[in-house]
C-alpha positions as CSV (number, residue, x, y, z in Angstrom):
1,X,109.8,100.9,135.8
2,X,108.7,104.7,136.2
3,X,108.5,106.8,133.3
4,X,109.4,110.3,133.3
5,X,106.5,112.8,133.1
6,X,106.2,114.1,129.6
7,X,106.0,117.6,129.4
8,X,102.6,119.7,129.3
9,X,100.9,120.4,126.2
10,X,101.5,124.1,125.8
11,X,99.6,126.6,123.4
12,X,103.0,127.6,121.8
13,X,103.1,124.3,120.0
14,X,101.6,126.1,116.7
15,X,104.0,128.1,116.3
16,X,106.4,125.2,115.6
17,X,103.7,124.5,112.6
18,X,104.9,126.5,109.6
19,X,102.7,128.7,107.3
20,X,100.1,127.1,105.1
21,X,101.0,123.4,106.3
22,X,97.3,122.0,105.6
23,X,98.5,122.9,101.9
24,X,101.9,121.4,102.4
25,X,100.1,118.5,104.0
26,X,97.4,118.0,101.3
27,X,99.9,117.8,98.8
28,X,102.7,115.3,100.8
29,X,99.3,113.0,101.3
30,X,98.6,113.4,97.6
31,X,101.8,111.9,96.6
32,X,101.8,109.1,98.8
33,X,98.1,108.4,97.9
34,X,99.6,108.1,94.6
35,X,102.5,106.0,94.8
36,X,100.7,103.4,97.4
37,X,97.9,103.1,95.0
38,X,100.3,102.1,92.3
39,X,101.3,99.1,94.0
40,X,97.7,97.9,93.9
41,X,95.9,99.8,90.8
42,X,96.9,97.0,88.3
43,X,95.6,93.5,90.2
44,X,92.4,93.9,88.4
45,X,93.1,95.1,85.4
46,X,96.3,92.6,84.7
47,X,94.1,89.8,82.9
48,X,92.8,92.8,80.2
49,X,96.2,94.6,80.3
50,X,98.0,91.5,79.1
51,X,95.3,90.0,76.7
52,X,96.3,93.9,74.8
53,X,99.4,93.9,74.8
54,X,99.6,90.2,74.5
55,X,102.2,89.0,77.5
56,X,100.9,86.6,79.4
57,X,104.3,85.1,80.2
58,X,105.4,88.5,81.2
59,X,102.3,89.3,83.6
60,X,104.1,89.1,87.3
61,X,106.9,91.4,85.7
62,X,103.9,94.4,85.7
63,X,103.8,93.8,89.8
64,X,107.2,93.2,90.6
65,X,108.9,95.9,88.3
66,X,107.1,98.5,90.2
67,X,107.6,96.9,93.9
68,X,111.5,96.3,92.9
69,X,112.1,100.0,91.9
70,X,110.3,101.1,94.5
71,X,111.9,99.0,97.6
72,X,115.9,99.8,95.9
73,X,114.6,103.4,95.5
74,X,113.8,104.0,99.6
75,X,117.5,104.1,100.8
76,X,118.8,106.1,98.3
77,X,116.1,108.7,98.4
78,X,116.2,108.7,102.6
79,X,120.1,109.1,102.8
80,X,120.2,112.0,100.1
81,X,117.3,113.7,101.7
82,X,119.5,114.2,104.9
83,X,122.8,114.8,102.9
84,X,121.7,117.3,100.3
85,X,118.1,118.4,101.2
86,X,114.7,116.9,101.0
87,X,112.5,119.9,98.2
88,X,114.6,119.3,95.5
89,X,114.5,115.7,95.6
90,X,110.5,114.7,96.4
91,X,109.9,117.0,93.6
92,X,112.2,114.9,91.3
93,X,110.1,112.1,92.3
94,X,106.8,113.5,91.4
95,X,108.5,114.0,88.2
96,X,110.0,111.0,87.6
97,X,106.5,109.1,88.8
98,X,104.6,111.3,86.6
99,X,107.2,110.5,84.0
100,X,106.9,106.3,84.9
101,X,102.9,107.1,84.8
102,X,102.7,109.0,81.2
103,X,105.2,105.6,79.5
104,X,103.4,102.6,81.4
105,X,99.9,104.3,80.3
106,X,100.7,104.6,76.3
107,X,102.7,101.4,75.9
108,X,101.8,99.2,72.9
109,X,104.0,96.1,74.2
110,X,104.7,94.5,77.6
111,X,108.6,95.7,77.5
112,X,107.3,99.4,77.6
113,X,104.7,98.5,79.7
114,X,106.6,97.0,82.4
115,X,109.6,99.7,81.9
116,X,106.9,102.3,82.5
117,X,106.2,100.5,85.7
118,X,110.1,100.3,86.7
119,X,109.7,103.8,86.4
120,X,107.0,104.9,88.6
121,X,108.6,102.5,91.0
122,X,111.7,104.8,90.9
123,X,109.8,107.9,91.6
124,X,106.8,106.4,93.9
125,X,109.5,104.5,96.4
126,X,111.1,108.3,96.8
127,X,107.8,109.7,98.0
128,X,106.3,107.3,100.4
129,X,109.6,107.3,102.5
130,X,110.5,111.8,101.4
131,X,106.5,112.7,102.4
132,X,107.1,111.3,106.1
133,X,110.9,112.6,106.6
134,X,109.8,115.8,105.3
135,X,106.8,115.6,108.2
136,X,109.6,115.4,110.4
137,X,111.6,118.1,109.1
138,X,108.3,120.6,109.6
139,X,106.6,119.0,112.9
140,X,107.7,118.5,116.3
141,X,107.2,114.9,117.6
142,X,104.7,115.2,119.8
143,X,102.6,117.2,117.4
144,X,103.6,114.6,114.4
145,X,101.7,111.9,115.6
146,X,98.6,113.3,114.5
147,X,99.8,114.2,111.3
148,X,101.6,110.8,110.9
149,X,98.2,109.0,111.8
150,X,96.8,109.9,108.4
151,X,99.0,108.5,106.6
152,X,99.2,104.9,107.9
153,X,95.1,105.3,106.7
154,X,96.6,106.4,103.2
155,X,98.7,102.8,103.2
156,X,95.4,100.7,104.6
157,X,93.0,102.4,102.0
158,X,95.4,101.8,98.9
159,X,95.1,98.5,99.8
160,X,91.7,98.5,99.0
161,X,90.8,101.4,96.9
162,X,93.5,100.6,94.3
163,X,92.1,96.8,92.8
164,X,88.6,98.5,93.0
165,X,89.7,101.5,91.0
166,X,92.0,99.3,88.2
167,X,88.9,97.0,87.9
168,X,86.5,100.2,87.3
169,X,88.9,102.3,84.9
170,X,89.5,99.2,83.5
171,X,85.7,98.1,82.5
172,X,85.1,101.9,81.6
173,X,87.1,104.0,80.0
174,X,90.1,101.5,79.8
175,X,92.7,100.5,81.5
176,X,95.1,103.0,80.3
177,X,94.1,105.1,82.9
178,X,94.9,103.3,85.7
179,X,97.9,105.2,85.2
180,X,97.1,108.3,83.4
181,X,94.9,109.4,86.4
182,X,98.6,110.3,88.0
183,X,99.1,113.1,85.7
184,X,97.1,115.9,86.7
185,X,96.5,114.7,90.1
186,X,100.3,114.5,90.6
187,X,101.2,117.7,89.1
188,X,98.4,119.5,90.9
189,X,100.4,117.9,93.8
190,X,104.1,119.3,92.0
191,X,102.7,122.6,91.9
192,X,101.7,123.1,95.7
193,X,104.6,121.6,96.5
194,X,106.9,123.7,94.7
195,X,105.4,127.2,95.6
196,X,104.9,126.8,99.1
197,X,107.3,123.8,100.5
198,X,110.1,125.7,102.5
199,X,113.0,123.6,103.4
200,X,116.6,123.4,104.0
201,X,119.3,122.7,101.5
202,X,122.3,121.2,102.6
203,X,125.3,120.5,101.2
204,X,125.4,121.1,97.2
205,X,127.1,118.2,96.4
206,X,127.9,114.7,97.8
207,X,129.8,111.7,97.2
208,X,127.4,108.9,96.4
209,X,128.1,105.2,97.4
210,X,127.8,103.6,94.0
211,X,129.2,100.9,95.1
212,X,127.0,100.0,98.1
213,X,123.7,101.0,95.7
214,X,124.6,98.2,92.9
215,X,125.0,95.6,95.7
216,X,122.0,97.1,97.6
217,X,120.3,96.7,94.1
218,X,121.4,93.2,93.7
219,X,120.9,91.9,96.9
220,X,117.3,93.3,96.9
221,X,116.7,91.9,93.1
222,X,117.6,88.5,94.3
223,X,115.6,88.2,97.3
224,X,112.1,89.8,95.4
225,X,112.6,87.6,92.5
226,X,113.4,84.3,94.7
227,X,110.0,85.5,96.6
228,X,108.0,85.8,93.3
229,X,109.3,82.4,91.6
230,X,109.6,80.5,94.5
231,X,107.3,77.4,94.0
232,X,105.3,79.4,90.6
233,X,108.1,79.6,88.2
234,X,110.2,77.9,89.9
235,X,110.6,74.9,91.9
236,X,112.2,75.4,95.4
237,X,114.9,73.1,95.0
238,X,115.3,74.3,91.2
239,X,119.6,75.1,90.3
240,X,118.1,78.8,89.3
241,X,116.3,79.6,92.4
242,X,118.9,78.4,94.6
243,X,121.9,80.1,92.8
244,X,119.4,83.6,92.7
245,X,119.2,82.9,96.8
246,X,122.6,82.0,97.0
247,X,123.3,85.4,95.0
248,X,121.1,87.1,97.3
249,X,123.3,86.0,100.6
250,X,126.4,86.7,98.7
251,X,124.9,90.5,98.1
252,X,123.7,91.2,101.5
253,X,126.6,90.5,102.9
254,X,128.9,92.6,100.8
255,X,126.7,94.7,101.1
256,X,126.5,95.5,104.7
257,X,130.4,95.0,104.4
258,X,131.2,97.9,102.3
259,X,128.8,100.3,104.5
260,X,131.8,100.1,107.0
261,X,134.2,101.8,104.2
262,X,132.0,103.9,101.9
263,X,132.7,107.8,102.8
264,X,128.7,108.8,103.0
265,X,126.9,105.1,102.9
266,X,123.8,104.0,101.7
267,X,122.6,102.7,104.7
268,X,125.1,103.8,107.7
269,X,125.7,101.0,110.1
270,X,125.4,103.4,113.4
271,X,121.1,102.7,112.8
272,X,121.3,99.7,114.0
273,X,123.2,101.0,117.0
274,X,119.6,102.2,118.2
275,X,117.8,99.6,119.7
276,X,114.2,101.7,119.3
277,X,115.0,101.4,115.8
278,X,116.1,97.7,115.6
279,X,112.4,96.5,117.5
280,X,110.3,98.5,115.6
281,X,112.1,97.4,112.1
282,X,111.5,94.3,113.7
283,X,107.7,94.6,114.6
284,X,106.9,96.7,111.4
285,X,108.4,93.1,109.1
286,X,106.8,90.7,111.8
287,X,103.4,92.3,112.3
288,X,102.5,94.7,109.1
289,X,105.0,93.2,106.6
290,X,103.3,90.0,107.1
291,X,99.9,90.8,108.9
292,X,98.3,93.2,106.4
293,X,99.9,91.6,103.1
294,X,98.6,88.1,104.0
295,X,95.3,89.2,104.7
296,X,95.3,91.5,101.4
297,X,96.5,89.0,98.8
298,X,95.2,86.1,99.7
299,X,92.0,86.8,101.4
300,X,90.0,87.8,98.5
301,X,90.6,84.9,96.6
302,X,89.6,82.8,99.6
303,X,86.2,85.0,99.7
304,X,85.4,84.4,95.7
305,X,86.0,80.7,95.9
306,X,84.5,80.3,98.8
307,X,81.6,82.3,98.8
308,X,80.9,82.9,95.1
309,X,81.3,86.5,95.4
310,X,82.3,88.5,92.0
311,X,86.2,90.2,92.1
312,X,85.0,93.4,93.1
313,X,82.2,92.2,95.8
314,X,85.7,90.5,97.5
315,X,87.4,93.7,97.1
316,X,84.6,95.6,98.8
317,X,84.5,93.0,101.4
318,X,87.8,94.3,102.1
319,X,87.0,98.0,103.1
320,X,86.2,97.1,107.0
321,X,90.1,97.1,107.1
322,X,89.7,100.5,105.8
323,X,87.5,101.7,108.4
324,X,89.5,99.9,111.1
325,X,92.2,101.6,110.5
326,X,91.0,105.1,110.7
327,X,89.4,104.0,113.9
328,X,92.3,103.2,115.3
329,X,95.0,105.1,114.0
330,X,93.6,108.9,114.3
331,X,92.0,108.9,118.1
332,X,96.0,107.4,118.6
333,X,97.5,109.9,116.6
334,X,95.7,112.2,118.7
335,X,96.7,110.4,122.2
336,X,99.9,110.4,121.1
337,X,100.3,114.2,121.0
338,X,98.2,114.9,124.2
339,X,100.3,112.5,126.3
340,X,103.6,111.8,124.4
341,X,103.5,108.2,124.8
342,X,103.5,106.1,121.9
343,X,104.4,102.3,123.1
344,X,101.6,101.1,124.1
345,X,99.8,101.2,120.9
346,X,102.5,98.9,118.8
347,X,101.3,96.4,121.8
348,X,97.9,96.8,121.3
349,X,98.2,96.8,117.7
350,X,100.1,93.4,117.6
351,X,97.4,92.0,120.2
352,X,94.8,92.5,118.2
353,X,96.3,91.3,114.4
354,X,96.9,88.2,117.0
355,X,93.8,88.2,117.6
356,X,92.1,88.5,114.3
357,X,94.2,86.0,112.9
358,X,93.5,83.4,115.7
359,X,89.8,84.2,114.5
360,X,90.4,84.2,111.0
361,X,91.5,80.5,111.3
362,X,88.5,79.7,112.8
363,X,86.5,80.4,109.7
364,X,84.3,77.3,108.0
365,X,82.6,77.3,105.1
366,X,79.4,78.4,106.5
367,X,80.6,81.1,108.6
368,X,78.5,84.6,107.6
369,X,80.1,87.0,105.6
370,X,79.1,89.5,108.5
371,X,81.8,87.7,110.7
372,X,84.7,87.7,108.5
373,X,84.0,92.0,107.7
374,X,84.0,91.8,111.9
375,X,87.9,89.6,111.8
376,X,89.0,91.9,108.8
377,X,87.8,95.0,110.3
378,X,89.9,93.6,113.8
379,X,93.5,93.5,111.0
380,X,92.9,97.1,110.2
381,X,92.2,98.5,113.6
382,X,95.5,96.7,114.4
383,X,97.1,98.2,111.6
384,X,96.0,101.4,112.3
385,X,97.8,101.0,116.0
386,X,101.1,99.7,114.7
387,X,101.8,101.3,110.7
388,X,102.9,104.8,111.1
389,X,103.6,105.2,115.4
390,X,106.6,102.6,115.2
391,X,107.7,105.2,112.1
392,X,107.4,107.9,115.0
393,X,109.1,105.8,117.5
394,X,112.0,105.8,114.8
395,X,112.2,109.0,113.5
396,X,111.9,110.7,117.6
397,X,115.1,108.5,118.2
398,X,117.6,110.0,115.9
399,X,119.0,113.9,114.7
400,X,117.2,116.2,112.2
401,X,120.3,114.9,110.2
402,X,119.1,111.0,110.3
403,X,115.6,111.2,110.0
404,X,115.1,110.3,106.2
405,X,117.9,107.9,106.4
406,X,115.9,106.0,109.4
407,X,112.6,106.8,108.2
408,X,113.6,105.0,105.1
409,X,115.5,102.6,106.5
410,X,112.3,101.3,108.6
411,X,110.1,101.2,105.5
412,X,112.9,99.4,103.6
413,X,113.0,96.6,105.9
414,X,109.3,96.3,106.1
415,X,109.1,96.1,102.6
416,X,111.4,93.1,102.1
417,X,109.4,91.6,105.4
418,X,106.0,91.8,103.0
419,X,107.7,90.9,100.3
420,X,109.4,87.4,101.9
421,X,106.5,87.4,104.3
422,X,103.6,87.4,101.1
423,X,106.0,84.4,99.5
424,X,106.1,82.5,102.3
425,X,101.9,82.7,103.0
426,X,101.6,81.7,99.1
427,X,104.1,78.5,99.2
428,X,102.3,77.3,102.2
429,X,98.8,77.8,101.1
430,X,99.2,76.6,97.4
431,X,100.9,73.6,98.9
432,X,98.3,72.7,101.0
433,X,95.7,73.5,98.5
434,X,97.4,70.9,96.0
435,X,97.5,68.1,98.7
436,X,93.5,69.1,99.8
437,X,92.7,68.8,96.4
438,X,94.5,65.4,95.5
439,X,92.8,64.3,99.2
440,X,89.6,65.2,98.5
441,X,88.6,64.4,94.1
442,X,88.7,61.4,93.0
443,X,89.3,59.9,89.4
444,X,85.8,61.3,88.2
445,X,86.1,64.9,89.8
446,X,89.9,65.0,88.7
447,X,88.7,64.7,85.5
448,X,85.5,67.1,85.9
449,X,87.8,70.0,87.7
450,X,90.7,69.9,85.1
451,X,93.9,71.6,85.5
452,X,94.0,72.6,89.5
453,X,96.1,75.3,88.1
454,X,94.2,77.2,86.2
455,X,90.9,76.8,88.5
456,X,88.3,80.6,88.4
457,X,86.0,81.5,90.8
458,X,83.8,80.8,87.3
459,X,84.7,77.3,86.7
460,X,84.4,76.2,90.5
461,X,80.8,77.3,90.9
462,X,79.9,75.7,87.3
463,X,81.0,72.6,88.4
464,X,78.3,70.0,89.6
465,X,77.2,70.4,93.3
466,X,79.4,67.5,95.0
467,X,82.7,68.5,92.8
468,X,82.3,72.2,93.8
469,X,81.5,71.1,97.6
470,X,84.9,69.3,97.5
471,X,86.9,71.8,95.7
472,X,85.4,74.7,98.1
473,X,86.2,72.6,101.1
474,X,89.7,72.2,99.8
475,X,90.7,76.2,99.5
476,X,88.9,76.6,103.2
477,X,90.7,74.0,104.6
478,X,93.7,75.4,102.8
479,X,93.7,78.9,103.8
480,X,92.4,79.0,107.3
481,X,94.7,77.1,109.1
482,X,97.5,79.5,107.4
483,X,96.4,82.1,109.7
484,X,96.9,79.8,112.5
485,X,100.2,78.8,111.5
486,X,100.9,83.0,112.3
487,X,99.9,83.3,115.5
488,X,103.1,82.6,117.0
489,X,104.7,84.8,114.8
490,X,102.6,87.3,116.2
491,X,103.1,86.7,119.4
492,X,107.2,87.6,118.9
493,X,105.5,90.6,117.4
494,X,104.3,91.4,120.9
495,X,107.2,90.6,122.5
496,X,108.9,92.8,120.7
497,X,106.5,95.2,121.1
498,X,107.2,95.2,124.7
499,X,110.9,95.8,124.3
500,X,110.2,98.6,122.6
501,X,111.9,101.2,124.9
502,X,109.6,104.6,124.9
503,X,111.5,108.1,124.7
504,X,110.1,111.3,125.6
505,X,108.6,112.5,122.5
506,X,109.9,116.5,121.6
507,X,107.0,119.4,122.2
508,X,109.7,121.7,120.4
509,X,112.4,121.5,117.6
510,X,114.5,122.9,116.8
511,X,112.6,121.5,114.3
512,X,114.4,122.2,111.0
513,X,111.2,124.4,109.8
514,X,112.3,126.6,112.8
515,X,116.2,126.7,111.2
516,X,114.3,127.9,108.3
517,X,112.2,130.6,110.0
518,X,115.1,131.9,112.1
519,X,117.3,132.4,109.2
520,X,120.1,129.7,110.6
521,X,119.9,127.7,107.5
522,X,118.8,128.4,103.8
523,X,115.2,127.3,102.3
């Protein structure tokens, strides 16, 4: 099928640009450093956090509060942008981060701790989705790829950067500042932002759907906590779990039901009427909901109890991602806004986290370190192909008067894909570690190893040499073949991928930083 020739690259382009962006920009890429990181920050220092402040039981609730918060935030923060102006409300959500940041980093119990975290969540789910609409509200299409391409880096080096940093803070000058670090780097970020972001308000006032956010609310709640207890707190087939998934259904569906009624809806059903929109939901749950968040939580442990390495060694081991993401997603980025073609890179993308996990499967016990930095390094230059141009592909599809409501529609979706995806990955590994462990330790080493549940990286490698051999063998032969298992998930990733119908990005607005300039609507 023949594509229609995009148009040329013209010099004009940067006048589109408004003034100062590269301070603009700093400070949207601030934020969103900020509230990724959050999602991340507190792996490491959990154990010391909890010892303090005495809440073991409570632990996962420091994780989930934040993701929770964050994932019910998206919508709501998308589909005011577009009603009642973006400025306003991103700086409400440095504010309300900071706010989040300042609680969770003086608490003296786990309940303040963990409401701090609700908090941030709040705030830090209203900047990652307001950052990238407000891209769109400032840059053409063609020319946002290259400014889009950063940010999918941003997501990628979070990842990494954020258990690093927790673990450091946390061993120096305590974990408290984990999250006071926010403070001055966020409102260094609140002031630029205030003085020289220039956009559009809209209407001053708006009916909100309360109705469809306390279902939204409750169908999300339900399915994150049936992903975090499923098979750890919870039995699958346990009366609790089932009623919270039946809960979940029952939400969803009311949910989606009263978006048909609502006068200005959460989430307004004509999205879904765009088929560019519907694949690359699709792809980003399939292929980065479940691609980078399986490699990310799980591969690290894998790597300490495998090969002995120390928390932070497996956390550095994770930093090819890092790198392949950059490599990938800036020269794209670039691409992108020399040719305005986008689709081939969500193919190439999906290929290769194929790829890499077709590789990572093939992994024994004796395979160098060297070659699983190579198979890691392969996941992020996917990731780097796929994250932020299917967030392009969206936002070119739909009116100035959509884009935050699409743009965080997409993430929303992918969220709740890495959140069921992450579950999923866990209750299939830790139920084939259990049987590779029953398999594989007899009476004697049952009795050497202990609890299986409460095995360390420690205790494994201070067991004697034939116990450790079998225990090591038993996480390798439980992990690897995991990645295997997602291949052919993958694979409908590429499919997808090539549905994925390609529409001339814009060289020109009216962009609504144009409106601005031209005096058609008010900053």
């Amino acid at each position: 099928m023949s594509h229609p020739t995009p148009p040329a690259h013209t010099p004009d382009e940067a006048s589109a640009i408004p003034p100062r962006f590269g301070l603009i920009f700093a400070g949207l890429m601030l934020t969103m450093l900020l509230a990724s990181l959050d999602q991340t920050i507190v792996a490491t220092a959990l154990p010391t956090i909890v010892g303090e402040l005495s809440g073991v039981s409570h632990m996962a609730w420091v994780t989930t509060a934040y993701i929770l918060a964050a994932t019910i935030a998206m919508p709501v923060y998308g589909r005011l942008g577009d009603l009642i102006g973006r400025k306003a409300l991103f700086l409400a959500g440095i504010s309300i981060f900071l706010i989040g940041s300042a609680v969770a980093g003086a608490s003296q119990d786990m309940a303040m701790l963990i409401i701090g975290r609700g908090i941030q969540g709040l705030g830090g789910g209203g900047l990652m989705i307001t950052s990238q609409a407000i891209i769109a509200d400032l840059v053409p299409a063609r020319q946002r790829a290259k400014y889009m391409a950063p940010i999918g880096a941003v997501f990628g080096l979070s990842a990494v950067v954020g258990p690093l940093l927790g673990g450091w803070f946390t061993d120096g000058i305590g974990w408290r500042w984990a999250f006071w670090i926010n403070l001055p780097v966020g409102l260094l970020a609140l002031g630029v932002c205030a003085v020289v972001l220039r956009l559009p308000r809209r209407a001053s006032s708006v009916k909100l759907d309360y109705r469809g956010f306390v279902l939204m609310a409750a169908a999300v709640s339900c399915t994150v906590l049936v992903a975090d207890w499923g098979g750890t707190e919870y039995g699958w087939t346990d009366p609790v779990l089932l009623g919270t998934a039946a809960g979940g259904i029952a939400a969803w569906v009311l949910f989606l039901l009263s978006q048909h009624t609502a006068a200005e809806p959460l989430l307004p059903l004509r999205v879904f009427r765009s088929r560019i929109f519907n694949i690359a939901t699709l792809v980003g749950m399939i292929v980065v909901g479940v691609g980078m968040f399986a490699v990310i939580g799980y591969l690290p442990t894998y790597l300490q109890m495998v090969y002995g390495v120390s928390a932070t060694e497996s956390g550095l081991l994770l930093i090819p991602m890092v790198i392949g993401i950059i490599a990938t997603a800036m020269p794209s980025g670039q691409l992108i806004s020399r040719t305005g073609r986008y689709k081939i890179y969500p193919i190439l993308g999906a290929a290769l986290i194929t790829l890499a996990a077709f590789l990572l499967s093939t992994l024994e016990v004796d395979s160098p370190l060297a070659l699983v930095c190579v198979y890691v390094g392969l996941v992020g230059a996917g990731m780097g192909l796929v994250i932020q141009n299917l967030v392009l592909a969206v936002q070119n599809d739909f009116p100035a008067s959509d884009v935050g409501t699409a743009t965080s529609a997409n993430n929303f979706f992918r969220e709740i894909g890495a959140t069921l995806g992450t579950a999923a990955v866990g209750a299939v590994f830790t139920h084939r570690l259990a049987d590779q462990l029953a398999t594989r330790l007899d009476a004697e080493a049952t009795r050497a190893v202990g609890n299986t549940d409460a095995l360390t990286p420690a205790l494994v490698h201070s067991l004697p040499d034939a116990v450790q051999a079998a225990v090591v063998a038993a996480y390798q032969n439980a992990l690897t073949p995991v990645f295997l298992y997602l291949v052919p998930l993958f694979v409908i990733g590429i499919v997808l991928a090539l549905l994925l119908p390609e529409k001339e990005l814009s060289d020109t607005g009216p962009t609504e930083s144009t409106l601005v300039q031209q005096g058609r609507v008010k900053a």
